[in-house]
mmCIF file of the protein (N, C-alpha, C, O) and its ligand, coordinates in Angstrom:
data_MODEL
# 
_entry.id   MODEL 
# 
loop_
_entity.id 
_entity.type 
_entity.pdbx_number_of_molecules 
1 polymer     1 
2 non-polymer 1 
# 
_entity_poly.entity_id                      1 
_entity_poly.type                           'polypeptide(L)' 
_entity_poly.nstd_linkage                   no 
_entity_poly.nstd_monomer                   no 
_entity_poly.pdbx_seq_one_letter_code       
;(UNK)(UNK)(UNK)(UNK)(UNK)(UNK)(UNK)(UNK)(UNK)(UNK)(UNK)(UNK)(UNK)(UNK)(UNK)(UNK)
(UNK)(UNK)(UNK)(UNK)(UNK)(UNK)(UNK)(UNK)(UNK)(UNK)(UNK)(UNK)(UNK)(UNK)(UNK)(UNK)
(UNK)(UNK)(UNK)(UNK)(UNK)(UNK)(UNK)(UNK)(UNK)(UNK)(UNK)(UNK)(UNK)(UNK)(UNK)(UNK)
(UNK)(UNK)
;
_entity_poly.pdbx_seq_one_letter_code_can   XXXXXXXXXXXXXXXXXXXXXXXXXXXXXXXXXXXXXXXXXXXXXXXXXX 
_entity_poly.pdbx_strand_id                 A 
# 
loop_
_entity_poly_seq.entity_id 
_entity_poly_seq.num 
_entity_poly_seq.mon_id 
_entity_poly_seq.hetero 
1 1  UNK n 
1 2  UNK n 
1 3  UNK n 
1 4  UNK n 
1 5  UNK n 
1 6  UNK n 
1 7  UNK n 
1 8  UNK n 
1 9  UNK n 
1 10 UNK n 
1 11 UNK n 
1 12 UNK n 
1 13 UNK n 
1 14 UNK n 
1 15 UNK n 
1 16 UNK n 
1 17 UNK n 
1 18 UNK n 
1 19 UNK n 
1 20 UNK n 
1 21 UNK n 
1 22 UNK n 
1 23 UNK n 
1 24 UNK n 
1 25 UNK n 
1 26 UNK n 
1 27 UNK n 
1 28 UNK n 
1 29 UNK n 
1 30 UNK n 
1 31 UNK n 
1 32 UNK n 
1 33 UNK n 
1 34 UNK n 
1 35 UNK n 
1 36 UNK n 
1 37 UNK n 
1 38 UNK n 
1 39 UNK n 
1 40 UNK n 
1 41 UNK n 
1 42 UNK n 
1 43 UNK n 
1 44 UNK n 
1 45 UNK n 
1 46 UNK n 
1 47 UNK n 
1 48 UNK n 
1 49 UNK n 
1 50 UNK n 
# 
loop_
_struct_asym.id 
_struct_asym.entity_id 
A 1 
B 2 
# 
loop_
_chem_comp.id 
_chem_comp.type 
_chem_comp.mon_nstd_flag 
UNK 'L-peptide linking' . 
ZN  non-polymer         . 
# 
_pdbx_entity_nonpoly.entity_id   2 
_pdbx_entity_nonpoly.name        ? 
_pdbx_entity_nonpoly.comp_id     ZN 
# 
_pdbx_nonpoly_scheme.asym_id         B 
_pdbx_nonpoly_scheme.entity_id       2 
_pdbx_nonpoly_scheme.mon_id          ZN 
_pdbx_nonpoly_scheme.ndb_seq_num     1 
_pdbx_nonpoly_scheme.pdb_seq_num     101 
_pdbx_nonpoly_scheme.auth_seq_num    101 
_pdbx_nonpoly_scheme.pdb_mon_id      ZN 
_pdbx_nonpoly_scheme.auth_mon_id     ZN 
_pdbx_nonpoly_scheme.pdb_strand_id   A 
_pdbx_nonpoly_scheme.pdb_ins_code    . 
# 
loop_
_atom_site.group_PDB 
_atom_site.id 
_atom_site.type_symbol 
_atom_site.label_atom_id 
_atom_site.label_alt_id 
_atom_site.label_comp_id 
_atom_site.label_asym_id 
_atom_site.label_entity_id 
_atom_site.label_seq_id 
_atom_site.pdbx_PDB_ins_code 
_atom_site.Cartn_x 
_atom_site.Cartn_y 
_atom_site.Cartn_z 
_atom_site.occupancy 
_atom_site.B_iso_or_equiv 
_atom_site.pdbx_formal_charge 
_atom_site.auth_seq_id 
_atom_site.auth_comp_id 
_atom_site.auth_asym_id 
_atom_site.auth_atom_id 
_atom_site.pdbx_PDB_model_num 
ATOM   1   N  N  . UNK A 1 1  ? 29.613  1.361   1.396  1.00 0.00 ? 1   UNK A N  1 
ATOM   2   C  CA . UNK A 1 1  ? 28.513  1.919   2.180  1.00 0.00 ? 1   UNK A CA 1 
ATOM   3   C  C  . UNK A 1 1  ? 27.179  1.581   1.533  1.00 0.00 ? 1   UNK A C  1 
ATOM   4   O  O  . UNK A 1 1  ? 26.876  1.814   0.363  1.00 0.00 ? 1   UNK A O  1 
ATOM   5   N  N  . UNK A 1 2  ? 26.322  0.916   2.589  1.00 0.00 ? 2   UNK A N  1 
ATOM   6   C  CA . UNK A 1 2  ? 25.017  0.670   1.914  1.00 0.00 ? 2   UNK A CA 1 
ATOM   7   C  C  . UNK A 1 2  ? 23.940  1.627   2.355  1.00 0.00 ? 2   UNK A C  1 
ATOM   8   O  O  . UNK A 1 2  ? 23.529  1.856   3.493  1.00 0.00 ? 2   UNK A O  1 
ATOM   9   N  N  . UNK A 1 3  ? 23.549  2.175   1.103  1.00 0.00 ? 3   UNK A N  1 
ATOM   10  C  CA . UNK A 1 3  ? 22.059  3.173   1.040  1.00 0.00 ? 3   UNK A CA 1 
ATOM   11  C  C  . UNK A 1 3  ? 20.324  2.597   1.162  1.00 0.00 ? 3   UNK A C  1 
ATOM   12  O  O  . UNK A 1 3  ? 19.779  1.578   0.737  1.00 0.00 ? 3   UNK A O  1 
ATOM   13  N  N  . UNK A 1 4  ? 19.981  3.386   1.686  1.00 0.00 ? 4   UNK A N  1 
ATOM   14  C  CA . UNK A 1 4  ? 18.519  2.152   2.552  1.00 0.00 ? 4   UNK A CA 1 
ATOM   15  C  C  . UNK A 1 4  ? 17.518  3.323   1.510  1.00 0.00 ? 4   UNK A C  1 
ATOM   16  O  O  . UNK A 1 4  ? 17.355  4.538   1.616  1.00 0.00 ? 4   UNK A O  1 
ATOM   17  N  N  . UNK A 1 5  ? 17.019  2.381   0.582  1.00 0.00 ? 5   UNK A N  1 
ATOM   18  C  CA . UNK A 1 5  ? 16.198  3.884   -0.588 1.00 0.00 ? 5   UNK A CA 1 
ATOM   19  C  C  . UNK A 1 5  ? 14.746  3.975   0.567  1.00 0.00 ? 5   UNK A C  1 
ATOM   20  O  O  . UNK A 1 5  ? 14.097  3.109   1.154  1.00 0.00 ? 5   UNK A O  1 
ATOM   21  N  N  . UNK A 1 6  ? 14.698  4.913   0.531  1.00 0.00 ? 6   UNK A N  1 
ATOM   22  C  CA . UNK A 1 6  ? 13.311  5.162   1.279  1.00 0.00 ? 6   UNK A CA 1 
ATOM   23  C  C  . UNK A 1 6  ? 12.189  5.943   0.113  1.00 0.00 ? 6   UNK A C  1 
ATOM   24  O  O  . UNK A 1 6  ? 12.395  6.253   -1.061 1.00 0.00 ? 6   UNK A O  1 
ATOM   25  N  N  . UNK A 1 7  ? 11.149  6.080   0.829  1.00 0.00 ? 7   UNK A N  1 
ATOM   26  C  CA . UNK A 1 7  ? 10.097  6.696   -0.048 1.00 0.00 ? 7   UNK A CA 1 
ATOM   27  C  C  . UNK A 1 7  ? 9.745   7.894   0.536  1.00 0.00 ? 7   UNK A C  1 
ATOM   28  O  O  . UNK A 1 7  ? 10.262  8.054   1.642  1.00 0.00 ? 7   UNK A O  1 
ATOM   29  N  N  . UNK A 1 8  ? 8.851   9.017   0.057  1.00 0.00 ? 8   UNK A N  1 
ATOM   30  C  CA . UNK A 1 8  ? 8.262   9.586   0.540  1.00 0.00 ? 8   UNK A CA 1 
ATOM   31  C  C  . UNK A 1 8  ? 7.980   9.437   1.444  1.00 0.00 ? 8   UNK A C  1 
ATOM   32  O  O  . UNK A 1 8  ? 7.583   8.276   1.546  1.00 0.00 ? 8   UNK A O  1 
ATOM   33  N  N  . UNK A 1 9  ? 7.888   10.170  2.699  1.00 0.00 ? 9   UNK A N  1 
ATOM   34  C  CA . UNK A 1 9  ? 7.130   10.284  4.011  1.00 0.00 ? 9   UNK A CA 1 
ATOM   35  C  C  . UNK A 1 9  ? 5.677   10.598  4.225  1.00 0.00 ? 9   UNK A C  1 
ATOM   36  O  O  . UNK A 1 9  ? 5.301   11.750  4.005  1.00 0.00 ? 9   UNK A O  1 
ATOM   37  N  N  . UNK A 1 10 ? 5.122   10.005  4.491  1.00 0.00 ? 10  UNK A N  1 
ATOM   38  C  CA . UNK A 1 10 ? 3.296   10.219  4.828  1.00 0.00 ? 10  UNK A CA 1 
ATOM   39  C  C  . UNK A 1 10 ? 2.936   10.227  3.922  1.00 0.00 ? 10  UNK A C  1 
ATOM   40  O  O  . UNK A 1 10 ? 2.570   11.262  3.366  1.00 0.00 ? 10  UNK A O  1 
ATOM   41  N  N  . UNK A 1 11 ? 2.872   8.621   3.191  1.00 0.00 ? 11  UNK A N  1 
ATOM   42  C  CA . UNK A 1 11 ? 2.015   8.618   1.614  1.00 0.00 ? 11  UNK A CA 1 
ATOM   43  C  C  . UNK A 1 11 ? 0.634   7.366   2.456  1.00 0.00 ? 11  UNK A C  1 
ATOM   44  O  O  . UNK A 1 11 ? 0.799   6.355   3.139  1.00 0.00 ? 11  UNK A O  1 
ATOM   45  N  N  . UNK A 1 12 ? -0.256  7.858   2.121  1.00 0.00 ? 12  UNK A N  1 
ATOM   46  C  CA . UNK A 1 12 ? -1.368  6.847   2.313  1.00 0.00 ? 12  UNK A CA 1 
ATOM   47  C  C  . UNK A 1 12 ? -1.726  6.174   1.540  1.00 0.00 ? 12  UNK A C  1 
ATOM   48  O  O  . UNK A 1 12 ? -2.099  6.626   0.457  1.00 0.00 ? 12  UNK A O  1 
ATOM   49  N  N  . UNK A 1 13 ? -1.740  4.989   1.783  1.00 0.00 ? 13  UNK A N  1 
ATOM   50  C  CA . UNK A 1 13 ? -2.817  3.519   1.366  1.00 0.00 ? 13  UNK A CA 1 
ATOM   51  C  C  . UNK A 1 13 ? -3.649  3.896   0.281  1.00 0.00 ? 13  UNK A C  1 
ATOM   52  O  O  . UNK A 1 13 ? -4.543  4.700   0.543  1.00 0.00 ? 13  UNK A O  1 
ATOM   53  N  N  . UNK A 1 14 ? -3.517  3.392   -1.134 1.00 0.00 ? 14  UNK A N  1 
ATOM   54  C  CA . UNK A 1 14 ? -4.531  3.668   -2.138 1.00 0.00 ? 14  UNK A CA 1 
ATOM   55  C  C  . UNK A 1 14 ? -5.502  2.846   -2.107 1.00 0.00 ? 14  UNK A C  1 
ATOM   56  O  O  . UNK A 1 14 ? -6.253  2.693   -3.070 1.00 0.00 ? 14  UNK A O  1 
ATOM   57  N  N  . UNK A 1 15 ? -5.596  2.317   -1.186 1.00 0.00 ? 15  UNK A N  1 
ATOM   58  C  CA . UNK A 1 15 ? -7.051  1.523   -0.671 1.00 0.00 ? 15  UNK A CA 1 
ATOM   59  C  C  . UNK A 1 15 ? -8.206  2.526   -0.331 1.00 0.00 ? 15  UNK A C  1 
ATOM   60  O  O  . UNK A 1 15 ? -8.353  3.271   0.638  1.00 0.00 ? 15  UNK A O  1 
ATOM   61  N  N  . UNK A 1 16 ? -8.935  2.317   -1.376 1.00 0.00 ? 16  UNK A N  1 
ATOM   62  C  CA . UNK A 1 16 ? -10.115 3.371   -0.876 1.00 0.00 ? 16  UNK A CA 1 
ATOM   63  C  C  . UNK A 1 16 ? -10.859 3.484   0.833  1.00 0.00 ? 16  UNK A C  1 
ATOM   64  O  O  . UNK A 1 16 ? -11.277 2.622   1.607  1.00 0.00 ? 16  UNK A O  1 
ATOM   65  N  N  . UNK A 1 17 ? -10.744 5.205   0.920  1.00 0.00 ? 17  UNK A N  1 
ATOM   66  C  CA . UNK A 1 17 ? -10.891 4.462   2.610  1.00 0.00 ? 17  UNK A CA 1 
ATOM   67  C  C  . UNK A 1 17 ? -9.847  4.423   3.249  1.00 0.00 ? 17  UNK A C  1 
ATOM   68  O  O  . UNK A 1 17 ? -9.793  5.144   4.245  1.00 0.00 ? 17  UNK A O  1 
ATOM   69  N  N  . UNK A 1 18 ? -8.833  3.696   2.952  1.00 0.00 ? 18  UNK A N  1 
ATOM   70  C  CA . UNK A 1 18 ? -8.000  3.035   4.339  1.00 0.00 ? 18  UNK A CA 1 
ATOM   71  C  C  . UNK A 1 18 ? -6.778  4.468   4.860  1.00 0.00 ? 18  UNK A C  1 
ATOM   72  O  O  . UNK A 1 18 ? -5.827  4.964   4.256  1.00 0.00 ? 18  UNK A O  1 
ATOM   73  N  N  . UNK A 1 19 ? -7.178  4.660   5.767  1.00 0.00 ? 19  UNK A N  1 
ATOM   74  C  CA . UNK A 1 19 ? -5.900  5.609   6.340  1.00 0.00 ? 19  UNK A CA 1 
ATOM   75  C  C  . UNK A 1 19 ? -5.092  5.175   6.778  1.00 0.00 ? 19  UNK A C  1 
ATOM   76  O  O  . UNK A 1 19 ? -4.434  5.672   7.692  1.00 0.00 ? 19  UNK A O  1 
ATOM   77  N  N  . UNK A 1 20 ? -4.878  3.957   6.174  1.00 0.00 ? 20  UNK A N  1 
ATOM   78  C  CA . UNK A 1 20 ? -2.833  3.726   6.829  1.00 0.00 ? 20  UNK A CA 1 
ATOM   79  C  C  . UNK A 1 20 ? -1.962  4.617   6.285  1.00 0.00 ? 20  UNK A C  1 
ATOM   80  O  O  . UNK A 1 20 ? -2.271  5.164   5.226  1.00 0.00 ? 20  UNK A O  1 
ATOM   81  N  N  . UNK A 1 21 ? -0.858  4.876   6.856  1.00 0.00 ? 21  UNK A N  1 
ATOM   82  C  CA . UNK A 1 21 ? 0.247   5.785   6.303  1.00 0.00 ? 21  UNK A CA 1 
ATOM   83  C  C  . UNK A 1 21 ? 1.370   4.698   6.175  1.00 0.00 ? 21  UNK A C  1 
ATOM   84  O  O  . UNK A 1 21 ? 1.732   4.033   7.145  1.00 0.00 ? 21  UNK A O  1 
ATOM   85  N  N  . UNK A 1 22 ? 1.753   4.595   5.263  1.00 0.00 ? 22  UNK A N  1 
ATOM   86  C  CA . UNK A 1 22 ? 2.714   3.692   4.627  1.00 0.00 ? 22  UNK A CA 1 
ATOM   87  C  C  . UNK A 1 22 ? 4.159   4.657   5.263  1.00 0.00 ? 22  UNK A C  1 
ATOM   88  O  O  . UNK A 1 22 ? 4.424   5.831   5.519  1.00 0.00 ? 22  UNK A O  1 
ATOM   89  N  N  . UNK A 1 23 ? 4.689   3.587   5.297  1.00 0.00 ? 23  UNK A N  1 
ATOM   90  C  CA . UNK A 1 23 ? 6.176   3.744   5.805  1.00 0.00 ? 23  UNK A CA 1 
ATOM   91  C  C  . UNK A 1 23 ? 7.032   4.047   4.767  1.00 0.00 ? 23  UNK A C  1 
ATOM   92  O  O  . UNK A 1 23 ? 6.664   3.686   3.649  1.00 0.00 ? 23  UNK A O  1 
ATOM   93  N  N  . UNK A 1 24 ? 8.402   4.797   4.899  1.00 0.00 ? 24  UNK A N  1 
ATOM   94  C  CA . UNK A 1 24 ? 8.846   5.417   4.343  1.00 0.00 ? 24  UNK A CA 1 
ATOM   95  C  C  . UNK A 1 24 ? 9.671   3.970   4.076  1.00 0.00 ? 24  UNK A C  1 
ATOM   96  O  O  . UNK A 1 24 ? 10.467  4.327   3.208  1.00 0.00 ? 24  UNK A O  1 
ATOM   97  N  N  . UNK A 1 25 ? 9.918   2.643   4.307  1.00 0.00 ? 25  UNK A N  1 
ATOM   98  C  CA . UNK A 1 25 ? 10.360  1.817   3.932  1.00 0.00 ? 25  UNK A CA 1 
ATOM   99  C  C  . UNK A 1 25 ? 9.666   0.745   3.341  1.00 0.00 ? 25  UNK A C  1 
ATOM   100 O  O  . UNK A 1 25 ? 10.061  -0.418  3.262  1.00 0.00 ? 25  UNK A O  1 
ATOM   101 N  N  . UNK A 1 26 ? 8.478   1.272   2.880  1.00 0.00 ? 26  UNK A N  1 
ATOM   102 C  CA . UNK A 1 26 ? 7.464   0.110   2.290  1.00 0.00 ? 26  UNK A CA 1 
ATOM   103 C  C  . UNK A 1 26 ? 7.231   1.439   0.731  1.00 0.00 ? 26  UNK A C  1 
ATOM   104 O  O  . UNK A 1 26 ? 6.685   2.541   0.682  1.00 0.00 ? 26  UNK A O  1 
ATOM   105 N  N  . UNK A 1 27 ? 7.853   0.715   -0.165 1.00 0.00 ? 27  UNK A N  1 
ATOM   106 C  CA . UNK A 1 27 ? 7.877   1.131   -1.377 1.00 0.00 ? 27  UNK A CA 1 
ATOM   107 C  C  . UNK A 1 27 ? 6.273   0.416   -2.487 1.00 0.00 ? 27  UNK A C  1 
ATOM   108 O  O  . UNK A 1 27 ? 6.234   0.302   -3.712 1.00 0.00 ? 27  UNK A O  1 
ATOM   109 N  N  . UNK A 1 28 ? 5.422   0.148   -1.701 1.00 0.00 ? 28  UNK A N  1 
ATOM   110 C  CA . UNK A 1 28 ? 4.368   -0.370  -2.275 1.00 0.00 ? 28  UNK A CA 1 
ATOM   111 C  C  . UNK A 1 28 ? 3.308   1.035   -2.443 1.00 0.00 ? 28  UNK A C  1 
ATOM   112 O  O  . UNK A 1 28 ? 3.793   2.142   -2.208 1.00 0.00 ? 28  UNK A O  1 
ATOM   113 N  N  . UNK A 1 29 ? 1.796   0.910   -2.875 1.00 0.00 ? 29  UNK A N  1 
ATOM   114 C  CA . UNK A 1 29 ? 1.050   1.606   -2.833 1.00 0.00 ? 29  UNK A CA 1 
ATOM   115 C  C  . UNK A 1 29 ? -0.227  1.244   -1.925 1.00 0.00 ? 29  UNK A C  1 
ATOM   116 O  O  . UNK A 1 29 ? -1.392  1.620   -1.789 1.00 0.00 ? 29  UNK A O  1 
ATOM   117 N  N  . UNK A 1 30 ? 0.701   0.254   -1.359 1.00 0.00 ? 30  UNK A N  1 
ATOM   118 C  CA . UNK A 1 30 ? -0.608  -0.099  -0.200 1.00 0.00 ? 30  UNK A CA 1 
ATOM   119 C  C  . UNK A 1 30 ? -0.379  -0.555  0.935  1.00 0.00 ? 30  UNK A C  1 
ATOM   120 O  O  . UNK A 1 30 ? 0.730   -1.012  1.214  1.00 0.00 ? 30  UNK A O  1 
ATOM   121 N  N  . UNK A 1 31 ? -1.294  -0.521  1.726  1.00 0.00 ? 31  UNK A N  1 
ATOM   122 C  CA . UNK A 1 31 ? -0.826  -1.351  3.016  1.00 0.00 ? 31  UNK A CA 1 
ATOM   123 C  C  . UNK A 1 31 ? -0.529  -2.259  3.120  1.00 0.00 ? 31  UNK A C  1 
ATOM   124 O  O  . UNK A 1 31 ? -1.052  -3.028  2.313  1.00 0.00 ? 31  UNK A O  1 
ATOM   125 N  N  . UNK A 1 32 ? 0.558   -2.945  4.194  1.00 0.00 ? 32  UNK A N  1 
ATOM   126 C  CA . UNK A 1 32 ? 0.504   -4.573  4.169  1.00 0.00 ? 32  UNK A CA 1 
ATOM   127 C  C  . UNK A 1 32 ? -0.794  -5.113  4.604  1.00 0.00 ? 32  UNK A C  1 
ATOM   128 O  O  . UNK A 1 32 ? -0.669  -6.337  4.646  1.00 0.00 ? 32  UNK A O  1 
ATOM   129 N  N  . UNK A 1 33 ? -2.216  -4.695  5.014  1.00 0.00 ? 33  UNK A N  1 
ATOM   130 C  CA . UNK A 1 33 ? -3.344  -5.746  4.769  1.00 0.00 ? 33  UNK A CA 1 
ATOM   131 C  C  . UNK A 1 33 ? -3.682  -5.266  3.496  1.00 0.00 ? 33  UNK A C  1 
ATOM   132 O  O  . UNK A 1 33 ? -4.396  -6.214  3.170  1.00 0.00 ? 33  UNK A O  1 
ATOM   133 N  N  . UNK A 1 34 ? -3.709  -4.593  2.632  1.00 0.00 ? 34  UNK A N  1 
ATOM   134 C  CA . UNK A 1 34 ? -4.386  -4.186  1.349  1.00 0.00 ? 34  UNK A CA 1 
ATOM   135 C  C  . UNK A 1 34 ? -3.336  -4.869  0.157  1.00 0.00 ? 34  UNK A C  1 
ATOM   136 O  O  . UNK A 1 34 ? -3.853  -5.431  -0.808 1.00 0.00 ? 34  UNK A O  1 
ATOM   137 N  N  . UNK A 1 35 ? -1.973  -4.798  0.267  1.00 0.00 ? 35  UNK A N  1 
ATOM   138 C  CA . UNK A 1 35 ? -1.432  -5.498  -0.045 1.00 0.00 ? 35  UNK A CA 1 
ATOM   139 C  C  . UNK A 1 35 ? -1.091  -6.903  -0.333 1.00 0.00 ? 35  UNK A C  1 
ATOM   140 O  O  . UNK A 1 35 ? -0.482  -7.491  -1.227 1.00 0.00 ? 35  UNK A O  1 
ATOM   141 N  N  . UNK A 1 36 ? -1.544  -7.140  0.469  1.00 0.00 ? 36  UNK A N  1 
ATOM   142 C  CA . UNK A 1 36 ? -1.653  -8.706  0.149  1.00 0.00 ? 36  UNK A CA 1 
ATOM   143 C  C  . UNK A 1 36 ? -2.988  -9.019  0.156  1.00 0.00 ? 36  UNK A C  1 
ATOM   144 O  O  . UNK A 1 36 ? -3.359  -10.184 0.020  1.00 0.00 ? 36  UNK A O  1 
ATOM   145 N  N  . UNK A 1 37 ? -3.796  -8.052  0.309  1.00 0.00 ? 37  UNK A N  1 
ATOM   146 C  CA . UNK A 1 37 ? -5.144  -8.752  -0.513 1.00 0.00 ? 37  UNK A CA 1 
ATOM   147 C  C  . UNK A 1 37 ? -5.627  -8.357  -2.258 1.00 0.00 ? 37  UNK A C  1 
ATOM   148 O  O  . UNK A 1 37 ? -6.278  -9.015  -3.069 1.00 0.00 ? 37  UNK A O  1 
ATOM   149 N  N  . UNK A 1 38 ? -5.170  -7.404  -2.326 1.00 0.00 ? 38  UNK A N  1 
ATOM   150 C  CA . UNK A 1 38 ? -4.346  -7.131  -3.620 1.00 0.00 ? 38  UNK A CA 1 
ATOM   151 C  C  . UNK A 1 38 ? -3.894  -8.192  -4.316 1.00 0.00 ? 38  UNK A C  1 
ATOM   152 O  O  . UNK A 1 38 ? -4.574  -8.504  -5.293 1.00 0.00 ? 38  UNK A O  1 
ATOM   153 N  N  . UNK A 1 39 ? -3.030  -8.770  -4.105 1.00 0.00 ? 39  UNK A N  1 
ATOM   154 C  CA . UNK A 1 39 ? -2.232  -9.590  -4.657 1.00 0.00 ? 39  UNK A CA 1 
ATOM   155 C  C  . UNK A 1 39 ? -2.958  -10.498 -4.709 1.00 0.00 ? 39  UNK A C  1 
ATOM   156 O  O  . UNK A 1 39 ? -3.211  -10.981 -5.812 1.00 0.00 ? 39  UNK A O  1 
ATOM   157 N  N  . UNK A 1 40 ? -3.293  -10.808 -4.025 1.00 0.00 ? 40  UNK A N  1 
ATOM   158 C  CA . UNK A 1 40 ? -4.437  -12.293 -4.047 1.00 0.00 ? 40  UNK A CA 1 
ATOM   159 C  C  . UNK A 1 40 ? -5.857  -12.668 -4.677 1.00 0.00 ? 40  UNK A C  1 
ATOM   160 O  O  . UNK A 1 40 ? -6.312  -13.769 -4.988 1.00 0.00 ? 40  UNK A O  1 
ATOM   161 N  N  . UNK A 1 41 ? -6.570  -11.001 -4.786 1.00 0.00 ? 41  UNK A N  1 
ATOM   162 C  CA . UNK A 1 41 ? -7.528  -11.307 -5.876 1.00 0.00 ? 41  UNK A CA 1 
ATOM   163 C  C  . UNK A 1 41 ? -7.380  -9.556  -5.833 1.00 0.00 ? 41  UNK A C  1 
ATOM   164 O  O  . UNK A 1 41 ? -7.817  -8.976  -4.839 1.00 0.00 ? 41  UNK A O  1 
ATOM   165 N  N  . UNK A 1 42 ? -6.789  -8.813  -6.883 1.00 0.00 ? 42  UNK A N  1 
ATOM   166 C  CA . UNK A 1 42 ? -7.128  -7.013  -7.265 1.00 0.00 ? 42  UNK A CA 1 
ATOM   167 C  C  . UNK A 1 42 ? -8.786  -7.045  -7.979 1.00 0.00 ? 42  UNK A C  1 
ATOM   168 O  O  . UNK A 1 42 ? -9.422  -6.003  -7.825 1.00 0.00 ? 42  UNK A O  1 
ATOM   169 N  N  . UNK A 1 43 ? -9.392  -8.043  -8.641 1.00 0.00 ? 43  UNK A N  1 
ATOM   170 C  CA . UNK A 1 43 ? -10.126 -8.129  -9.359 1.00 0.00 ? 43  UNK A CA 1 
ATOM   171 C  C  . UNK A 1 43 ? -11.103 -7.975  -7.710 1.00 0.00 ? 43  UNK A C  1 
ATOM   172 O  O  . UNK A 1 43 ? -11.436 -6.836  -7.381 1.00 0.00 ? 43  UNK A O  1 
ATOM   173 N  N  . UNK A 1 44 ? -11.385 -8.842  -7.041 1.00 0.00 ? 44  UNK A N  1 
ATOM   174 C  CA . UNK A 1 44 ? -12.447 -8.628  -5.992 1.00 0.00 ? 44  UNK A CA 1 
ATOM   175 C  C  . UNK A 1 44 ? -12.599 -7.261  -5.323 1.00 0.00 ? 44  UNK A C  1 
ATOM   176 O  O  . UNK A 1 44 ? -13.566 -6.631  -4.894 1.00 0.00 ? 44  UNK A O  1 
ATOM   177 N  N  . UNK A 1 45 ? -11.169 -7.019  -5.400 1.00 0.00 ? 45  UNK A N  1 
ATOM   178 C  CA . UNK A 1 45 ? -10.894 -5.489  -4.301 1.00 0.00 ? 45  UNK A CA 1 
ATOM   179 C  C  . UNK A 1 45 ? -11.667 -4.545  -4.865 1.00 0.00 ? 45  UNK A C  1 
ATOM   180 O  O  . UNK A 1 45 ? -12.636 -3.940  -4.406 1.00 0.00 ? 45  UNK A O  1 
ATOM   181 N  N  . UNK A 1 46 ? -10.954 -4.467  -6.260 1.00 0.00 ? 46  UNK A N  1 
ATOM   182 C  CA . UNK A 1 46 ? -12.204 -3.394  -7.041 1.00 0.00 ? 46  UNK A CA 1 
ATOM   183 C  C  . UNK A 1 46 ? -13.570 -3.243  -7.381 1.00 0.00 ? 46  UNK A C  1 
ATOM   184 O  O  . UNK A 1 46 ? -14.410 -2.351  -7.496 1.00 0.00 ? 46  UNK A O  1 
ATOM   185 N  N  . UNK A 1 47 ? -13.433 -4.733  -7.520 1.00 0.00 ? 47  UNK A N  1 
ATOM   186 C  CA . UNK A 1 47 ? -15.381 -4.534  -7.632 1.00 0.00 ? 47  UNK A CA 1 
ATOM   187 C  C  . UNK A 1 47 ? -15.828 -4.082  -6.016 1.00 0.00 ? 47  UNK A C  1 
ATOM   188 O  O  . UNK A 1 47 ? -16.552 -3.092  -5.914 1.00 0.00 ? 47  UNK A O  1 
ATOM   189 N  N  . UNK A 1 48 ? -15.433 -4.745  -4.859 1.00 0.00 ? 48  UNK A N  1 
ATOM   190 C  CA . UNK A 1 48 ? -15.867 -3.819  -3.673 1.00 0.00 ? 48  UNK A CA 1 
ATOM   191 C  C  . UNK A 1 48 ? -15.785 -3.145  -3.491 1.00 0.00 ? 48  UNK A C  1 
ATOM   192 O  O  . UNK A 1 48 ? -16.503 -2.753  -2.571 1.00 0.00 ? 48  UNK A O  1 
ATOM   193 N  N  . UNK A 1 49 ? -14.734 -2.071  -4.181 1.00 0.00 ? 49  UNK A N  1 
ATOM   194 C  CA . UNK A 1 49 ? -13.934 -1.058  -3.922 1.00 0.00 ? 49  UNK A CA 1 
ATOM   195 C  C  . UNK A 1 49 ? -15.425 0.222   -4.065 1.00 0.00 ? 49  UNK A C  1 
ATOM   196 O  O  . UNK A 1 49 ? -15.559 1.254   -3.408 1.00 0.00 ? 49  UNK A O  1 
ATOM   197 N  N  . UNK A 1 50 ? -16.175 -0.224  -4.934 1.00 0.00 ? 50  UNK A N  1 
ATOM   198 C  CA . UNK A 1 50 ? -16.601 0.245   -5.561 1.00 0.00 ? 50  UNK A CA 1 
ATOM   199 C  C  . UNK A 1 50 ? -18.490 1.075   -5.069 1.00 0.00 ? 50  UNK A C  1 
ATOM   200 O  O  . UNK A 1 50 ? -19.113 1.730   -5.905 1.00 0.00 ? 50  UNK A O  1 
HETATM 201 ZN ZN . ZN  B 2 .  ? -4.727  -0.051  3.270  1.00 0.00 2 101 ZN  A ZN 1 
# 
């Protein structure tokens, strides 16, 4: 039997700002657009973040 790990329910986007509600099957801390802009430069995000 295979177990599907889920996360918390109704965790939001640590993207400053962003009210996405992350899915209980997305084990990240961000949205998939924050997420992959994240990944691609975290250094830019934060200085805008800011
Ligand atoms: Zn986001």
């Amino acid at each position: 039997m295979k177990k599907v790990k889920t996360s918390y329910k109704g965790r939001k986007c640590k993207f400053p700002h962003c009210k996405h509600i992350l899915s209980i099957y997305n084990h990240e801390e961000y949205c998939h657009v924050h997420l992959n802009l994240n990944m691609l430069s975290s250094n830019f995000i934060l200085a805008k973040a800011k």
